[in-house]
N, C-alpha and C positions, 0 to 999 in steps of 0.2 A: 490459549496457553498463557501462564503468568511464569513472568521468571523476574525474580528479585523485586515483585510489586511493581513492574512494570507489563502490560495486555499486549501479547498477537493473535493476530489472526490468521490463517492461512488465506490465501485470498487470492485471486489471479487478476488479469486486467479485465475480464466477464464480470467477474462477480463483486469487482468494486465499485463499478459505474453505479449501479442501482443509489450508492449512497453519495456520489460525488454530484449527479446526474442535476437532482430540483436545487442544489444552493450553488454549483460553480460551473465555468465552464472548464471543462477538460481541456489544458492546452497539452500535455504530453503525459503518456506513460510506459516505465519501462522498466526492465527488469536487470536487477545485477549481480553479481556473485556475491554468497555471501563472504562475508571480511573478517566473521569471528563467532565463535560459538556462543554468543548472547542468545540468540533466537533459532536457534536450526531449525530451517523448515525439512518440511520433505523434498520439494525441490533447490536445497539450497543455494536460496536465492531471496534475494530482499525485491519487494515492490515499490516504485519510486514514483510518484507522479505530481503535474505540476499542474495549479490550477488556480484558476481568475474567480474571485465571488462575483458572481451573477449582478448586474447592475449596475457596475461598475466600470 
């Protein structure tokens, strides 16, 4: 989805891992209501998560 020249993706905490997975370590992720109709997902909700680059 593009809105205003900015990309989402729908995405859950399964289907992010695959890209967070070989450059960081996952330290948390979570989900939260969303706050404004910039991005309405279908489950209206923003994905948040917090991560350490690998090596570091």
């Amino acid at each position: 989805m593009n809105t205003d020249g900015r990309d989402f993706y729908n995405m859950n905490e399964m289907t992010i891992l695959p890209y967070l997975n070989d450059l960081f370590d996952v330290i948390e992720i979570w989900q939260t209501a969303a706050r404004s109709c910039v991005a309405p997902s279908p489950s209206n909700a923003w994905l948040n998560f917090v991560v350490k680059k690998k090596g570091l």
